[in-house]
C-alpha positions, 0 to 999 in steps of 0.5 A, a space after each residue: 419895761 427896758 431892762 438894763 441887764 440880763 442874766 442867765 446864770 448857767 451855774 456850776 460848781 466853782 460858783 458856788 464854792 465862791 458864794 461860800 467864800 462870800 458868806 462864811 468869810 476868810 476870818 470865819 474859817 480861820 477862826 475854825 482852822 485855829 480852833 481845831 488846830 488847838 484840839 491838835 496840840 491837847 492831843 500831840 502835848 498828851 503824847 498822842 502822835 498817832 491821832 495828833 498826824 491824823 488829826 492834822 492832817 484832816 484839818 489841812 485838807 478841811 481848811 484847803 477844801 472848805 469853799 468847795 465842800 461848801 459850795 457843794 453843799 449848797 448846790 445839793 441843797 437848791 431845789 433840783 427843779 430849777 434848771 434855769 433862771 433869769 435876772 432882769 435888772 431895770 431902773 425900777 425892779 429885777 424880775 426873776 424868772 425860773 423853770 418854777 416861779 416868777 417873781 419882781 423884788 425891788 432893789 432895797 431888798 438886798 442887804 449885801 452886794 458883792 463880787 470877786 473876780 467872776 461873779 457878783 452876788 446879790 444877798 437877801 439874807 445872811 445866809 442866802 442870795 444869788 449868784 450872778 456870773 459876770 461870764 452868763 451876762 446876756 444884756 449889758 456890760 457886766 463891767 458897768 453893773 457894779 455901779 449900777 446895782 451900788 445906786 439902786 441899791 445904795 449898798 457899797 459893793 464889797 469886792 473880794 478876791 477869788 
């Protein structure tokens, strides 16, 4: 079977950190950055400026670095045994093959396609999916997959930035 489009994803950090910004959302950690930033003004009214600059502090280098901790975090938890892995997008199927396993998934099961400036993101889950750097495309246009993978799947893409 002809694939369309092959992927040999060549992961690194900054990919991850956006697969992060993908599922945890801008209004996510904001809502967060809000919440915490409350805790800092119980402590500066009760008159604790000490904790109240340290405190602050802290939530603006979390909220600056939260999609790279993130990112960080899920390379670390991904299985270290794969190494390298591979997409085959066909008119039936993606087959995936790893250093691990290989497997064939049909295209209905994605709940989410998105894509930001570099990548795009295939998601089986809420919390889990796959990246796929439009800069590690080996067969076809990484432009044209956009439209590609919305009709099999017939999932709207989301386009963020980043």
């Amino acid at each position: 079977m002809e694939a369309r489009f092959v992927v040999r994803p060549q992961l690194e950090l900054r990919d991850f950190a956006a697969f992060a910004r993908i599922l945890y959302g801008k209004v996510r950690i904001l809502f967060v950055m809000l919440c915490v930033v409350s805790w800092g003004l119980v402590f500066f009214v009760l008159g604790w400026d000490v904790v109240f600059i340290a405190y602050s502090t802290l939530v603006t280098l979390y909220t600056l670095f939260f999609p790279v901790m993130m990112g960080w975090s899920i390379r670390r938890g991904m299985n270290q045994k794969v190494k390298e892995s591979e997409f085959r997008f066909s008119e039936e199927r993606v087959e995936i093959t790893t250093t691990v396993d290989a497997g064939v998934s049909k295209y209905d099961a994605y709940v989410k396609v998105a894509a930001d400036s570099g990548h795009y993101f295939l998601l089986v889950g809420k919390y889990s999916g796959y990246i796929l750097p439009k800069r590690d495309f080996v067969e076809g246009d990484p432009a044209e997959f956009a439209a590609f993978i919305t009709e099999k799947t017939g999932l709207e893409m989301k386009f963020v930035r980043g």
